[in-house]
N, C-alpha and C positions, 0 to 999 in steps of 0.2 A: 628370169634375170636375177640376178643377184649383186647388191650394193654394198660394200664395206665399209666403214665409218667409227670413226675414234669415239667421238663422243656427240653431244649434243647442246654442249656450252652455248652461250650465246659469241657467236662468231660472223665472221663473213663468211667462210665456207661451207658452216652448218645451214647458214640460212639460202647460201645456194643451193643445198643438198636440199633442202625442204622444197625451194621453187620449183626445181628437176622434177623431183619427186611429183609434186601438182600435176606437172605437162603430162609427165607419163602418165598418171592414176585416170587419164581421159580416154585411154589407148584402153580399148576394152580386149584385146588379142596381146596381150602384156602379163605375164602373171611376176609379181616382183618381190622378191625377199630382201630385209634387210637386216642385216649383221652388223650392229650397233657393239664397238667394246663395251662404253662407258652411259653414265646416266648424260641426262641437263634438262634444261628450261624447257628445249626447244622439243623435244621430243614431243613432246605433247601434239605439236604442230605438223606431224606428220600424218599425210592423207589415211584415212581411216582405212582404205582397200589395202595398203601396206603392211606385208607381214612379218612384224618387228621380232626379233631375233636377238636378246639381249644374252651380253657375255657374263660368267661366272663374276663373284663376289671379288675375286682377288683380280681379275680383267679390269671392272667394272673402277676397280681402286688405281690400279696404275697408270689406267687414262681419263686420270680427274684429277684437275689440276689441284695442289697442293692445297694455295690458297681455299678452296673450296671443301674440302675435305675437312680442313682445321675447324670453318665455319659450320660444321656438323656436330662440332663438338664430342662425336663418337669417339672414345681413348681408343677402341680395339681397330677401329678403323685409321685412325690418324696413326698408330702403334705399326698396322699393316704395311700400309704407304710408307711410311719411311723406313721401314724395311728393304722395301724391293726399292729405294733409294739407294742403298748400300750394297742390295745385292747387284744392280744393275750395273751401278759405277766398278765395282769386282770385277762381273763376269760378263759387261753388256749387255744393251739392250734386246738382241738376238738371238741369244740363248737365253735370257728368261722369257720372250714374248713366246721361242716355238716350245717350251714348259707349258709358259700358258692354253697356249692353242691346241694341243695335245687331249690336253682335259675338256676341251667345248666339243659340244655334240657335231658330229660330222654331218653336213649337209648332201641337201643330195646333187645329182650333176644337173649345169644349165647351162644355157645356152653361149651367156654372155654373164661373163663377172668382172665387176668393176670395183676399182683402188681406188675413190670417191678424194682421198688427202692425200696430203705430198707428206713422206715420210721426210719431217724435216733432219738434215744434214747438221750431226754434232748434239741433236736436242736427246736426252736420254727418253726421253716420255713421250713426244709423241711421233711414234711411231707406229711398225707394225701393219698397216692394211696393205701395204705393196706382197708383205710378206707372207701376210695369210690367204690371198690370191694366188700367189705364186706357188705355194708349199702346201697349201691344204685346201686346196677347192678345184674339183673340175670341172671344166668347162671349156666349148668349143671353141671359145676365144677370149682371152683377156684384155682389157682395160686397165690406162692407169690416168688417172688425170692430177695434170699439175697447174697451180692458181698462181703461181708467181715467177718471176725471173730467174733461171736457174743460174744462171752466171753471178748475179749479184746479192743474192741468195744464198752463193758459197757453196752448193752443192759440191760435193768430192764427184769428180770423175769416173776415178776405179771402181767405187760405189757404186755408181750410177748404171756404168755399165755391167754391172753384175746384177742390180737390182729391173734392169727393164730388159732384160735379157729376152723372158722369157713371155713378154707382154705380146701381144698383136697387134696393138697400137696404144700410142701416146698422147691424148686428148690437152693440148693447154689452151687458157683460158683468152686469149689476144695471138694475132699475125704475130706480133712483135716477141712476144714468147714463144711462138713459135721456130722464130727463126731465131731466137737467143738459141732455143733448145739443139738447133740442126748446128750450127756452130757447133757447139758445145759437145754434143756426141754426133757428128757428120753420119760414122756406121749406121745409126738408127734413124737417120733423115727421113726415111720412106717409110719410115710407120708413125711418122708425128701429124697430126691434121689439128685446126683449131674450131673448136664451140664455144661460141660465148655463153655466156651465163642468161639465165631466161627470166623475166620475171612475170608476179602476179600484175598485173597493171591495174584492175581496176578493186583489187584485193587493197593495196598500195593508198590507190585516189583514195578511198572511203577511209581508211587509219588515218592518214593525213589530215582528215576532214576535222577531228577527234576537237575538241575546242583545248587550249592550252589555259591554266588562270595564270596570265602575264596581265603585266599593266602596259596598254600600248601608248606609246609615245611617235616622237616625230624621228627617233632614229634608227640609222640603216641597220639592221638585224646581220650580223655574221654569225653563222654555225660549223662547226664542226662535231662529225661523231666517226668515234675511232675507239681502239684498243688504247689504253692510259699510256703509253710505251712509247719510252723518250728514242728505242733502240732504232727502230724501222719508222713508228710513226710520227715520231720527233714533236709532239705533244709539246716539251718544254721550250719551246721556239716561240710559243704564241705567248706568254707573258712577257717576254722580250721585246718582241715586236710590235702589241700592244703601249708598250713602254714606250716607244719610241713613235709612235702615232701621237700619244696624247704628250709626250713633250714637243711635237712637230704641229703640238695645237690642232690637232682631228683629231674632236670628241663628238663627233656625232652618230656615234655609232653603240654599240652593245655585241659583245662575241659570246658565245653558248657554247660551252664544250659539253657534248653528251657520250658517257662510258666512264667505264671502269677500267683500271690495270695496275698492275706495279710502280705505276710513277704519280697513281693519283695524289697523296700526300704529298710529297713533295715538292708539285706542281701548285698543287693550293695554299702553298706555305706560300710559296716562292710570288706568288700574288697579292698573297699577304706583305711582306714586305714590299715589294713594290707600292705600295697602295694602289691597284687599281682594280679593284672589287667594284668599281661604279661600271667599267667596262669587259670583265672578263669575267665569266659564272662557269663554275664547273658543275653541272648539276647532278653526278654520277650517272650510271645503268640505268634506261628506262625502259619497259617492257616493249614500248611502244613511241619510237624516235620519229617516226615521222612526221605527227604536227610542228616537232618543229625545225624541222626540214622545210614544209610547207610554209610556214609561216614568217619562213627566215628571205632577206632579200638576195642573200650569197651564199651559196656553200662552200666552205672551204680547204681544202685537201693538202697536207704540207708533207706527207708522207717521204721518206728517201728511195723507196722502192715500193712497186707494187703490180700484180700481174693484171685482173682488171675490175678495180673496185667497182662493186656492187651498188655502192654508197654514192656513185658518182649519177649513174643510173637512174637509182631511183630519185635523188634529184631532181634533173629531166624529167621524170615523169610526172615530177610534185609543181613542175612549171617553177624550179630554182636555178638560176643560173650559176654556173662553180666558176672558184680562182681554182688552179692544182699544180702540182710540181710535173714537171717534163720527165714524170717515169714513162716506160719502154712504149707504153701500149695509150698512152695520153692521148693523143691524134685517132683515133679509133673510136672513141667516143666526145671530145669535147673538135668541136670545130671553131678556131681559132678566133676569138671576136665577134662570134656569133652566137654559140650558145656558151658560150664561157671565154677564159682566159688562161693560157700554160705558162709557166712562168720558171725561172731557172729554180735549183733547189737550193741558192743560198738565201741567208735568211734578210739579205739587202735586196733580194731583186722581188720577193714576195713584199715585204714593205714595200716598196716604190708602188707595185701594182694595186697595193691598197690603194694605198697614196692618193692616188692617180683617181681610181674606183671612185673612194667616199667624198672625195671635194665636186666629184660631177654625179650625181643620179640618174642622168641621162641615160650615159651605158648599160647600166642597170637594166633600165625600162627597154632600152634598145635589144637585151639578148632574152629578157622576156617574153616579147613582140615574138621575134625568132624561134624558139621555145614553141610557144602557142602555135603557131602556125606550123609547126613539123613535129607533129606528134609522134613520139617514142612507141616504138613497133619489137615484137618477137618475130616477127617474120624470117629475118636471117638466123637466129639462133635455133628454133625451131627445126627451119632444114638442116641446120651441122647436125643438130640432136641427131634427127631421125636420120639420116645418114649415116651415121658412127655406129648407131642401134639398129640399122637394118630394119627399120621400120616403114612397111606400106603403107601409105594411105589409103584408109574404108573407100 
């Protein structure tokens, strides 16, 4: 088998890729390569039986995000990357990627090759694995897997259909993307099936365990962790609505943003003039987010779109109960009132449900309860897998 992959920034789809990665690395009649473009963090955290496959110097540059490159402080590196900036905006990002892929050593043929990321629609950089599946690898069948809603997501059509043309099937990550997806290209309906995302569960329990140095007090812990990004994950909505909690007099609480992005600064400014630093911390990028996940009495999810966070998940497993916005695939994991709360995506009806939440702790305690008693399983995800992958059980 063979896996494609951009990079290994710290993300939610990298870190799906690593938990995949886990399931499979147990299947001993597996032999699995992976064709990584770019560097990251996470790499590291890929199962040792995994045979990593890293792209040339000028690959490895165009799928790392800008930001991170600068922080290298390398001039012929940072010099590099904004090069194929200019080149790409010229000549696109498809004719410099099949340049690139041209010059990487040719693999050899497998059985099953998979497009691990969604070649985002409009993004100059990250793209590319649909393409190098498609163009440069054979194999008896292709895979492409998509993590988000393709409709609201903006996908181009004509695109789309020229880019899954040649796949065998179409993996997305929720029903509900799935059938976004059949909408959207009907012609292809018969090759889309959905897998959810699989996680470590008791890899999870034990980082969560990790002890946090907070000062505990008597109030209600709110968390969110996200990408910094006011665009999809609308981040800059919670100092807002923070703002208007403690003018509506609920101060009993404390919110925790965990991550990094493009809108961290001036989300922390924007707190700063509010004055409310006694309620809202942004503590940026932590290697390791789940104590306080665990630790926290709600997770919170204000995202405008999303295919099916990972984040929401591991929650449940951390025994957190979530507030979330009513994206596609919401009802597929949060069960209404019982292990959480869905709520519209404007930023009045997310207040109200705080509202409502922090003046009673009851609820709280009540979707906990709930939680506890219906432990969070791979079971289902598990069989999509091995189904998709043709995979016997010993």
């Amino acid at each position: 088998m063979l896996i494609v992959a951009q990079n290994f920034q710290v993300g939610g789809i990298q870190r799906s890729l690593i938990n995949m990665l886990e399931i499979l690395s147990e299947e001993s009649n597996i032999d699995i390569d992976l064709f990584v473009f770019g560097d990251g963090p996470l790499l590291k955290e890929v199962p040792k039986s995994i045979n990593i496959i890293q792209g040339k110097r000028s690959l490895r540059l165009i799928t790392t995000p800008m930001s991170v490159v600068n922080k290298s402080k390398k001039v012929l590196d940072i010099f590099i990357r904004i090069s194929f900036m200019v080149k790409v905006r010229l000549r696109g990002s498809k004719t410099i990627y099949q340049s690139l892929f041209k010059k990487e050593k040719r693999l050899k043929k497998y059985d099953i090759a998979i497009s691990y990321f969604n070649d985002v629609p409009g993004n100059y950089f990250n793209q590319g694995t649909n393409q190098y599946v498609d163009e440069f690898v054979k194999a008896k069948k292709k895979v492409a897997w998509i993590h988000t809603d393709p409709v609201i997501a903006n996908f181009d059509k004509n695109e789309c259909k020229l880019k899954y043309k040649n796949f065998d099937q179409i993996v997305c990550v929720s029903n509900a993307c799935s059938n976004k997806f059949k909408e959207f290209l009907p012609e292809y309906a018969n090759k889309v099936e959905t897998v959810y995302n699989v996680f470590p569960i008791n890899k999870i329990k034990i980082l969560g365990s990790e002890k946090l140095n907070q000062i505990k007090d008597n109030k209600i812990s709110l968390v969110t962790v996200a990408r910094i990004d006011n665009t999809t994950k609308r981040i800059n909505i919670i100092p807002e609505i923070v703002n208007k909690l403690v003018k509506n007099n609920i101060k009993n609480f404390k919110w925790t943003v965990v991550g990094d992005g493009p809108d961290l600064v001036s989300i922390t400014e924007r707190v700063k003039d509010l004055g409310i630093g006694n309620y809202v911390e942004l503590v940026g990028n932590k290697s390791n987010p789940y104590p306080y996940i665990k630790s926290s009495s709600l997770f919170v999810l204000v995202s405008k779109f999303e295919g099916y966070p990972m984040v929401i998940c591991e929650s449940l497993i951390l025994g957190t109960p979530v507030l979330t916005t009513n994206f596609a695939a919401a009802s597929e994991q949060i069960s209404n009132g019982d292990n959480g709360i869905i709520t519209s995506f404007d930023e009045d009806s997310i207040f109200y449900e705080l509202h409502r939440i922090l003046k009673d702790r009851n609820e709280i305690e009540k979707m906990e309860r709930y939680i506890s008693n219906n432990l969070y399983s791979n079971t289902v995800a598990k069989k999509q897998l091995k189904s998709i992958l043709e995979i016997k059980d010993e």
